[in-house]
Every structure is written in structure tokens, then in C-alpha cells.
C-alpha atoms as an extended CHARMM CRD file, in Angstrom:
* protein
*
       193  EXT
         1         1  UNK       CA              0.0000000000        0.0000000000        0.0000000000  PROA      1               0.0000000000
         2         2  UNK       CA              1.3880000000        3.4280000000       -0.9400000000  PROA      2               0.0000000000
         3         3  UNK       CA              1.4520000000        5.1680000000        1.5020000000  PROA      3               0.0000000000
         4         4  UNK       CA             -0.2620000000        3.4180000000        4.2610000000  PROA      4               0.0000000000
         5         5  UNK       CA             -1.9210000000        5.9050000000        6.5290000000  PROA      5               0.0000000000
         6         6  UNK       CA             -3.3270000000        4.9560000000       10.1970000000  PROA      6               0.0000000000
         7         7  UNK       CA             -5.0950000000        7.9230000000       12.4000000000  PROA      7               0.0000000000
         8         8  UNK       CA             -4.9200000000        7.2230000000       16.2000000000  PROA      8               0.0000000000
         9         9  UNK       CA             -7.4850000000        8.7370000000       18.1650000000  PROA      9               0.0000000000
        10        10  UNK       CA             -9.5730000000        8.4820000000       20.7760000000  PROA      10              0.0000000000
        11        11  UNK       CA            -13.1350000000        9.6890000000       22.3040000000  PROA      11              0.0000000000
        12        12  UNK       CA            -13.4030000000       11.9570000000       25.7590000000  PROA      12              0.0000000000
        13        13  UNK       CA            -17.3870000000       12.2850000000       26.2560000000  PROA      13              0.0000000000
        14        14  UNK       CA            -18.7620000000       13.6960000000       22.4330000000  PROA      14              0.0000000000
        15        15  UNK       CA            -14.9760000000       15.0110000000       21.5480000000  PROA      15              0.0000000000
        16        16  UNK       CA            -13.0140000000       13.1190000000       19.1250000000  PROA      16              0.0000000000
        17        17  UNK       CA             -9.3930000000       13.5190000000       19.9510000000  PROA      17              0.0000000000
        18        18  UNK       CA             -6.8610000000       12.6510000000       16.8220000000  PROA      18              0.0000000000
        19        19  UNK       CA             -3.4910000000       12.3110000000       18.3820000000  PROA      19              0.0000000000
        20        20  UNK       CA             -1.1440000000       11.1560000000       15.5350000000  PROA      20              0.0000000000
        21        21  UNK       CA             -1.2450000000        9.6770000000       12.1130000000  PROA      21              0.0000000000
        22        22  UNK       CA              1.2290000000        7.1490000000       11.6150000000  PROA      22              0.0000000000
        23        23  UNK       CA              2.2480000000        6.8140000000        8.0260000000  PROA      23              0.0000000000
        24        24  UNK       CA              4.3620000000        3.8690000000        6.1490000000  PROA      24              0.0000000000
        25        25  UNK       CA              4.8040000000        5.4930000000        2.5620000000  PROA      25              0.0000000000
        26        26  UNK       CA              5.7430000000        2.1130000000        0.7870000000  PROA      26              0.0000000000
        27        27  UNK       CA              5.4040000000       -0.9780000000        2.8420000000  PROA      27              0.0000000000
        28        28  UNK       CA              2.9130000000       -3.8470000000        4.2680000000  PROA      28              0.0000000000
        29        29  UNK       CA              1.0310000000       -4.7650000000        7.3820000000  PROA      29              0.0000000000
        30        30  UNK       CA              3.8750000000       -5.2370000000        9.2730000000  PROA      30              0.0000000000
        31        31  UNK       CA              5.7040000000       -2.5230000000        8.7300000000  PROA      31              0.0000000000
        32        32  UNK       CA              2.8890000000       -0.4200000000        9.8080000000  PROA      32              0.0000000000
        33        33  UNK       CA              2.6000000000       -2.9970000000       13.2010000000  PROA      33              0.0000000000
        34        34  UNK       CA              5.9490000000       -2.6080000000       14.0190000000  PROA      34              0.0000000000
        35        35  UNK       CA              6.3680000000        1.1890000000       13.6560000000  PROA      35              0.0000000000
        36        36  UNK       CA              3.1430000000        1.5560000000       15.9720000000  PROA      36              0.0000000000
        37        37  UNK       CA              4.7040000000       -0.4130000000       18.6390000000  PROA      37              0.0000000000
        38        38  UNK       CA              7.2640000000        1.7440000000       18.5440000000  PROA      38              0.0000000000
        39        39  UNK       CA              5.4110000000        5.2510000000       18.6890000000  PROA      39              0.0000000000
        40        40  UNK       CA              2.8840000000        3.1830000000       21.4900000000  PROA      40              0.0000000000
        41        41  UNK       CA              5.0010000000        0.7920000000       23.4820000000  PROA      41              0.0000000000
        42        42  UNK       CA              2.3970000000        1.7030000000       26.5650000000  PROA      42              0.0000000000
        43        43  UNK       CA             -1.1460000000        2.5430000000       26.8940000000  PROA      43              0.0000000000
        44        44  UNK       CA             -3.8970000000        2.4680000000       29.8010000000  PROA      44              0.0000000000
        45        45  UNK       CA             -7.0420000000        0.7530000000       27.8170000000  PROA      45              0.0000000000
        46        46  UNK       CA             -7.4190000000       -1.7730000000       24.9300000000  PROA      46              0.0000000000
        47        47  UNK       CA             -6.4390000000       -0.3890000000       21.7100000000  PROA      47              0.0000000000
        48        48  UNK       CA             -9.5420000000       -1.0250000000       19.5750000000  PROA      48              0.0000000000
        49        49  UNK       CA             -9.0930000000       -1.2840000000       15.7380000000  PROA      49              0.0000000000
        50        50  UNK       CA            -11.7480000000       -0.3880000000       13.0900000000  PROA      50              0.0000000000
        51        51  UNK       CA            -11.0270000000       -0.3330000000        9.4560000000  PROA      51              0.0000000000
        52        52  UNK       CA            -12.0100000000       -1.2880000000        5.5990000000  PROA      52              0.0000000000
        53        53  UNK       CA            -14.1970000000       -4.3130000000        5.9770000000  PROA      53              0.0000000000
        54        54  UNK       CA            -12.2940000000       -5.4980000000        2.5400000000  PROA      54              0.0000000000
        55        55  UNK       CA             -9.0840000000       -6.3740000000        5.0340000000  PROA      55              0.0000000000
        56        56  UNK       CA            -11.1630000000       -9.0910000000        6.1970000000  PROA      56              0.0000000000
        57        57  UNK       CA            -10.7980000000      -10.9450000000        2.5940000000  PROA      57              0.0000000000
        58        58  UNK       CA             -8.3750000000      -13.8110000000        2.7130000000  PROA      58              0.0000000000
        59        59  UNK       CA             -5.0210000000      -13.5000000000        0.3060000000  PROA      59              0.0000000000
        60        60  UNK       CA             -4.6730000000      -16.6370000000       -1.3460000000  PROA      60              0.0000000000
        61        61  UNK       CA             -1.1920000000      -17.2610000000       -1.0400000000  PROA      61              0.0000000000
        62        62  UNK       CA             -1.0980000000      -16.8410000000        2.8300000000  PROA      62              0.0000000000
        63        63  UNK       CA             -5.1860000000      -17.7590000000        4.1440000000  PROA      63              0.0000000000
        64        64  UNK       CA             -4.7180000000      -14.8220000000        6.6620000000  PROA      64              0.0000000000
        65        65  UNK       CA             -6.6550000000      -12.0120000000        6.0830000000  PROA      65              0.0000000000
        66        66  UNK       CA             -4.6000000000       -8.1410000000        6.3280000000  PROA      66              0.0000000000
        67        67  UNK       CA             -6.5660000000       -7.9010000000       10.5660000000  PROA      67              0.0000000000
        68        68  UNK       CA             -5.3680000000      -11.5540000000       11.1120000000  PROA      68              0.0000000000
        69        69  UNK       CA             -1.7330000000      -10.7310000000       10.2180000000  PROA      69              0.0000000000
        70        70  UNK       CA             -1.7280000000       -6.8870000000       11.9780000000  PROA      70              0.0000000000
        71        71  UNK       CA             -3.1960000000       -8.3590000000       15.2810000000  PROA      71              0.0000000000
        72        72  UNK       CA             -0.2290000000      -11.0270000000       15.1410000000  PROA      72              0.0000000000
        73        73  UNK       CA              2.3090000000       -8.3450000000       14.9030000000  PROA      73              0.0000000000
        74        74  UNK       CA              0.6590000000       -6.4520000000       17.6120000000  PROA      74              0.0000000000
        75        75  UNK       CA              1.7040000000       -9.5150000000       20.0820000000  PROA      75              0.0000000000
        76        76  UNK       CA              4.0550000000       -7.7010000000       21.1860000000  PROA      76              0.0000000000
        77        77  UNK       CA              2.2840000000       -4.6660000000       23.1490000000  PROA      77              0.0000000000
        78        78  UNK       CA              1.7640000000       -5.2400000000       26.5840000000  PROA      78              0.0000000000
        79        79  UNK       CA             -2.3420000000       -3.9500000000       25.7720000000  PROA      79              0.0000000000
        80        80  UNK       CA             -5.1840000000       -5.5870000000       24.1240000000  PROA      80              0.0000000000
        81        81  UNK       CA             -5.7280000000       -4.8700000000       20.9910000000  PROA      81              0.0000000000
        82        82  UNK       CA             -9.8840000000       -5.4640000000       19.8400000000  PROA      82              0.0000000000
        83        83  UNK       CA            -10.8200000000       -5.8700000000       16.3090000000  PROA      83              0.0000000000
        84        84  UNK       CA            -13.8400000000       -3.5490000000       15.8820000000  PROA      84              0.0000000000
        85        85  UNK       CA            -14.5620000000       -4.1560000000       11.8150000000  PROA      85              0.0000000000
        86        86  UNK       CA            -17.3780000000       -4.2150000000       10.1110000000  PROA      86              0.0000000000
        87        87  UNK       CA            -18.8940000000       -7.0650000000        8.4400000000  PROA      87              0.0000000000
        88        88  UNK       CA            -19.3050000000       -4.5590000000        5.8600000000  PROA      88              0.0000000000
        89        89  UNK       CA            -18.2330000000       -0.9800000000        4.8320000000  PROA      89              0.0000000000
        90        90  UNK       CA            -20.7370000000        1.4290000000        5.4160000000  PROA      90              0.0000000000
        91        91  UNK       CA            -21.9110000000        3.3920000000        2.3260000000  PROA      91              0.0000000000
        92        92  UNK       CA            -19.4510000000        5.9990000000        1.3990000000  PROA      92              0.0000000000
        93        93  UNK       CA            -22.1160000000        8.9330000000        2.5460000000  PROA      93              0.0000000000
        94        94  UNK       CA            -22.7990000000        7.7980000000        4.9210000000  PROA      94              0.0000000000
        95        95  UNK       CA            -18.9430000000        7.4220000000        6.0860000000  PROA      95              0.0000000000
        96        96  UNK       CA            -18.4980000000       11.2940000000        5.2530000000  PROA      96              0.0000000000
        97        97  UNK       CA            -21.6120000000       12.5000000000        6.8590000000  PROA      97              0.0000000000
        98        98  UNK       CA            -20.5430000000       10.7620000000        9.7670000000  PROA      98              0.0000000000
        99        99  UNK       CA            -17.2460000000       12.9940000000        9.6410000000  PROA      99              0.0000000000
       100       100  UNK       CA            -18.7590000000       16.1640000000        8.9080000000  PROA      100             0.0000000000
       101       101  UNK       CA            -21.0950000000       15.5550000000       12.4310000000  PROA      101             0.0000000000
       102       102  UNK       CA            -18.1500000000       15.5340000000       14.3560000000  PROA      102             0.0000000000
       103       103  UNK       CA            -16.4430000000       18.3000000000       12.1840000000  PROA      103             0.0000000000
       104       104  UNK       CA            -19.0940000000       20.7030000000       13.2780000000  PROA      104             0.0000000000
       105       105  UNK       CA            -22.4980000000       19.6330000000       13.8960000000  PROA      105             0.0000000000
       106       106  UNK       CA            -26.1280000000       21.1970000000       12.7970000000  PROA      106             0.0000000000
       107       107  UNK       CA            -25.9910000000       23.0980000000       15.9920000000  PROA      107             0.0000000000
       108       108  UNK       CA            -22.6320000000       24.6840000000       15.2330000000  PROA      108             0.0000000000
       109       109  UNK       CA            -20.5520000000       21.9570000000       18.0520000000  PROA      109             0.0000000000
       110       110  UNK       CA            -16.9080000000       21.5080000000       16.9900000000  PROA      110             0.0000000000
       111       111  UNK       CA            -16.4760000000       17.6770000000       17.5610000000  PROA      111             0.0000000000
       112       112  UNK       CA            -13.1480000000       16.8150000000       16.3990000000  PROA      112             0.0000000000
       113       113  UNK       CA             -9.9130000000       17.8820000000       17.2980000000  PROA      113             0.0000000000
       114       114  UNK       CA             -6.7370000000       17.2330000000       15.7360000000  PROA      114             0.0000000000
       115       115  UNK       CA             -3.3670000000       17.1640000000       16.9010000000  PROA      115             0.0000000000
       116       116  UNK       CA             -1.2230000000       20.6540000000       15.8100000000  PROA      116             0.0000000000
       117       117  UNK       CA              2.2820000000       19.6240000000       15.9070000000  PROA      117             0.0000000000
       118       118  UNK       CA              3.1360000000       18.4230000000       12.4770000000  PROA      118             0.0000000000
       119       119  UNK       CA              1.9380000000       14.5310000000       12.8610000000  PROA      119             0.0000000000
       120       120  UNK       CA             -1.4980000000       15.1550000000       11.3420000000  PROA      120             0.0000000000
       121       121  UNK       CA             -1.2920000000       17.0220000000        8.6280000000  PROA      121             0.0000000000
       122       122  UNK       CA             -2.4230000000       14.2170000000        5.7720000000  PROA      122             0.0000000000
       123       123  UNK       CA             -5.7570000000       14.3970000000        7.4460000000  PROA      123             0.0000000000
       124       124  UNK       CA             -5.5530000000       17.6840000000        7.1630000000  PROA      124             0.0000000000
       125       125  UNK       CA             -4.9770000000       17.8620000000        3.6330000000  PROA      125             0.0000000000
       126       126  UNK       CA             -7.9780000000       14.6150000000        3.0800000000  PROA      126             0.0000000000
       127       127  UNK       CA            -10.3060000000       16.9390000000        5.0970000000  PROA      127             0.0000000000
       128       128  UNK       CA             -9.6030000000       20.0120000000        2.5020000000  PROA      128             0.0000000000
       129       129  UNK       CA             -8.8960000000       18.5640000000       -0.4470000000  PROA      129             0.0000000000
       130       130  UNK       CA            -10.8440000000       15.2420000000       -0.9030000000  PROA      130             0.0000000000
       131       131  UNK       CA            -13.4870000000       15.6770000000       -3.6540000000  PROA      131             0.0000000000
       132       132  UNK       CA            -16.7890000000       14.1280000000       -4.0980000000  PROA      132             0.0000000000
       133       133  UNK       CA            -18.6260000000       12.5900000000       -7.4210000000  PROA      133             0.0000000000
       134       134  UNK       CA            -21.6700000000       14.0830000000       -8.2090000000  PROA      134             0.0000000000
       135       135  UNK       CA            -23.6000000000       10.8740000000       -6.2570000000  PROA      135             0.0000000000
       136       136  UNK       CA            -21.8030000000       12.0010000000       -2.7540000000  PROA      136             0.0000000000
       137       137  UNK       CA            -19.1550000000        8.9810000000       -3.4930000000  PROA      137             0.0000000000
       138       138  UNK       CA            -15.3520000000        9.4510000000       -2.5690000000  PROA      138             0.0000000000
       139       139  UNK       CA            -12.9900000000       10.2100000000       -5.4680000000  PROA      139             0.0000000000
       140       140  UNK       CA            -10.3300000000        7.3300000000       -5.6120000000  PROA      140             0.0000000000
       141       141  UNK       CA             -6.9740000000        7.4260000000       -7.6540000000  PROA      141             0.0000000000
       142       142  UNK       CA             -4.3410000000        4.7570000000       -7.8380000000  PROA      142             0.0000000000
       143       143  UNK       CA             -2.1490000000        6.5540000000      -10.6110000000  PROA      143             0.0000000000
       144       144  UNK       CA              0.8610000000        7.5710000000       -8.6570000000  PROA      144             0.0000000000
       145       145  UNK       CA              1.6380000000        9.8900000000      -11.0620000000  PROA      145             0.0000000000
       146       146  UNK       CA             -1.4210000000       11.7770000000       -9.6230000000  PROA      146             0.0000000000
       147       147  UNK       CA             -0.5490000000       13.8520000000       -6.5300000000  PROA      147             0.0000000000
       148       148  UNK       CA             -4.3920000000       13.0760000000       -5.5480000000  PROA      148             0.0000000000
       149       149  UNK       CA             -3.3130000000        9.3570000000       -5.5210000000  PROA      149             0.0000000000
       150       150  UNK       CA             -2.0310000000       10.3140000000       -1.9550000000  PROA      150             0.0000000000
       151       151  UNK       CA             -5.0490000000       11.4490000000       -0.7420000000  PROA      151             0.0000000000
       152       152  UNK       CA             -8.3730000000        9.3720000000        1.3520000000  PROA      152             0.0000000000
       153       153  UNK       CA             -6.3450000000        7.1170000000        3.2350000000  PROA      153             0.0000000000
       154       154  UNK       CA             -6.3640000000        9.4640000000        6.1210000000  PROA      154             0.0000000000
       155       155  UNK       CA            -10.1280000000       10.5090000000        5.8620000000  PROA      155             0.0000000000
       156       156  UNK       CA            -10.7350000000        6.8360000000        5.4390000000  PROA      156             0.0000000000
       157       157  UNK       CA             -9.5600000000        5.5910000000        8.5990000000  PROA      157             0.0000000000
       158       158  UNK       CA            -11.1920000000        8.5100000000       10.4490000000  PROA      158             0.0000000000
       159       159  UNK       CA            -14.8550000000        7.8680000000        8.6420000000  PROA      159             0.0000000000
       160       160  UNK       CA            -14.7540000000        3.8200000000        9.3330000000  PROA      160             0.0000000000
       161       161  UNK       CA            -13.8800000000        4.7330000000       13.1900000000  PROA      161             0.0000000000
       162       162  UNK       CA            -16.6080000000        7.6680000000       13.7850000000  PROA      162             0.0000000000
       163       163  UNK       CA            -19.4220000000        5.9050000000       11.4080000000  PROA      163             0.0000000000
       164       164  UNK       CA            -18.3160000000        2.5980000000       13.8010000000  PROA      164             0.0000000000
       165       165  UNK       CA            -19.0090000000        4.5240000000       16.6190000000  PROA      165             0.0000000000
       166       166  UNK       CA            -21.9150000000        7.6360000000       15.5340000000  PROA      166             0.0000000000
       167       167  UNK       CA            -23.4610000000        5.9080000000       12.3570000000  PROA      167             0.0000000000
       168       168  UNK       CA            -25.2460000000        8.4460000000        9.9680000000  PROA      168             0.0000000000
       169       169  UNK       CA            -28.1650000000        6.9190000000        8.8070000000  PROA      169             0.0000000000
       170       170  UNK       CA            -28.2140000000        6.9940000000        5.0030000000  PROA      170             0.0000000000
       171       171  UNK       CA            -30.9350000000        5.6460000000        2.6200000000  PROA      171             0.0000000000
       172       172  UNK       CA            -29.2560000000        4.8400000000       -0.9310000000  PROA      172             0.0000000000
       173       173  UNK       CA            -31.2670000000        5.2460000000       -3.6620000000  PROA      173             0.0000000000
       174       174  UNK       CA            -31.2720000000        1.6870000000       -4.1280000000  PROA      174             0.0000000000
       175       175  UNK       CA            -32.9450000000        1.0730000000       -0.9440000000  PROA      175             0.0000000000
       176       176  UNK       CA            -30.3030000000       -0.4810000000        0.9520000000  PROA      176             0.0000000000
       177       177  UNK       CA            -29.7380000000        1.5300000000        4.2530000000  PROA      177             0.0000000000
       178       178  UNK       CA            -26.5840000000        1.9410000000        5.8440000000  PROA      178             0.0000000000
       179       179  UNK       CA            -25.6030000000       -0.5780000000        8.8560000000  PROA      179             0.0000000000
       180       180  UNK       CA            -27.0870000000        0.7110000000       11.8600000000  PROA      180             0.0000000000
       181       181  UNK       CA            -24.2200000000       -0.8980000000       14.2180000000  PROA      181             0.0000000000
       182       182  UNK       CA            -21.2440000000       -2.2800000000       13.4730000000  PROA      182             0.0000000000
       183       183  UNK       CA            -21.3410000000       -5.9440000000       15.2310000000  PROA      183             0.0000000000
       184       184  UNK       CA            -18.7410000000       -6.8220000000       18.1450000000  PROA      184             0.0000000000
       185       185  UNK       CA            -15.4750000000       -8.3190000000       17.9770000000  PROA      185             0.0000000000
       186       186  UNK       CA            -15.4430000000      -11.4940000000       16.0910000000  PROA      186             0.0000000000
       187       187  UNK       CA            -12.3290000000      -13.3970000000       17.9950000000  PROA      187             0.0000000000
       188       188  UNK       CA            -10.9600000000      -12.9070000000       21.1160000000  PROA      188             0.0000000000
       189       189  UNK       CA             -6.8840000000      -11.7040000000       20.7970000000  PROA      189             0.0000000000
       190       190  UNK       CA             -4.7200000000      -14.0730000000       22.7210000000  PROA      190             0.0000000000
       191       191  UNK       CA             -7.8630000000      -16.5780000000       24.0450000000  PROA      191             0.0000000000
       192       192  UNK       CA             -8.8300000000      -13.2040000000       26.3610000000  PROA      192             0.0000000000
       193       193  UNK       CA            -11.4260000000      -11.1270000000       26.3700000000  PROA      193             0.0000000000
């Protein structure tokens, strides 16, 4: 993945709090594992992971699936790591409805609040300059010849983990409605839980 982009964040009461986004420019799962044990080595809760619901496919030359192989390299932090994935991804609205709510919501509340000091600032460029189709879907590029190839991963991770936590209802025109909670954790890390 190029680049891989994480956002690590957390929730006091209704305020979303991003405190870093750790960023592998050319690498794999594990690379991304092993350079967030080393900006997290110690934490006081259970480090709960949301993400694209397509990491759950299995690769066919390992079996593992991309949240089987990341929670193996997380072994080695002395908290729990919970896998909070959908089944599903939720509609792509839905996702950036979700973000704008905690961006600033109807009544004018400022719900999100990201870290100043330099470590944030590819969210900061998704949030600006991530552009929509006419339908409200997220515009995707994987030329890397495009400078816009670099950008969603940020806003990505940030929509799966609000819309996981404050899903926007969305009816599609199909019909189909967006998940209305994102089921618990599937397996238990370690045989705890």
C-alpha cells in the first residue's frame, strides 16, 4: 500500500481527539505494526481497531486475512488490541456524513480535534482537499503519477472509526440503508477477552 496511513485517536465524552497519524509510505502490514509499537510501546485501555471491511478478505497465497496478520504483529504490546470491523463498509455517505457531524455539527458543536504539531497534517490535507462525485461517493486514484493518488487514506480511517461509533443513517437510492451498528469483535486476541 502506498502510503499506508493509520489515524490514532480516541473519544473523551462527544470530543473526538486525533493524536497522531502514523504513516508507512511504501510498505505492508507489518511494517505499519511494528512502527506503531514503537510510537505506542504503553497505553492504559485496549487499543480497539476499526477499518475497511475489505481487510477481512483472505489472500490466497497466505489464508490470513490483512486484521489476522496486523493483530499477530501487535503480540508484542503489553495492551489488548480489539478488532472492531465491520462485516461490511458502510456506504461511502454515509462514512463522510458521519465525519462532517463531528467536524461541526447542525448546531454549530466543533467535535473533532486534531493534533497541531506536524503529525497530522495528511488528514488535514484529506479533510480540505478530498473531492466528491456528483452521487456524494469518494474520489479514488491509484495513478501515482497523480498527486491526488495520496489522498483518502487518512479521511478513510477517520470515517470507518466515527461511522463505527456515531453511524449516519443513510438511505441509498437503491434502498439499501446503511448498517445501523457495526457488530462486536469477532475473535478474542490471545484466548482473552
Amino acid at each position: 500500500v502506498q502510503p499506508f496511513g493509520t489515524v490514532v485517536m480516541q473519544k473523551v465524552g462527544r470530543l473526538w481527539r486525533v493524536l497522531d497519524c502514523p504513516t508507512v509510505e511504501s510498505g505492508n502490514i507489518r511494517d505499519m505494526a511494528d512502527r506503531f509499537v514503537a510510537h505506542f510501546p504503553q497505553h492504559g485501555a485496549e487499543l480497539w481497531l476499526s477499518g475497511d471491511a475489505t481487510g477481512r478478505r483472505r489472500h490466497e497465497q497466505t489464508g490470513q486475512d490483512n486484521f489476522t496478520v496486523l493483530l499477530s504483529h501487535l503480540r508484542a504490546l503489553p495492551y489488548r488490541p480489539v478488532l472492531m470491523v465491520p462485516i461490511e463498509n458502510p456506504p461511502q455517505r454515509s462514512r463522510v456524513n458521519a465525519v462532517q457531524g463531528a467536524l461541526r455539527t447542525a448546531e454549530g458543536e466543533v467535535r473533532l480535534e486534531i493534533a497541531g504539531d506536524g503529525s497530522s497534517d495528511d488528514l488535514i490535507d484529506d479533510l480540505e482537499q478530498v473531492l466528491l462525485h456528483e452521487d456524494g461517493t469518494i474520489k479514488k486514484t491509484s495513478d501515482r503519477r497523480d498527486p491526488y493518488s495520496r489522498r483518502t487514506a487518512w479521511s478513510d480511517a477517520l470515517g470507518y472509526e466515527i461511522h463505527r461509533d456515531e453511524p449516519v443513517a443513510v438511505t441509498e437510492e437503491t434502498g439499501r440503508r446503511a448498517l445501523d451498528r457495526v457488530p462486536g469483535p469477532a475473535y478474542a486476541f490471545g484466548g482473552r477477552r
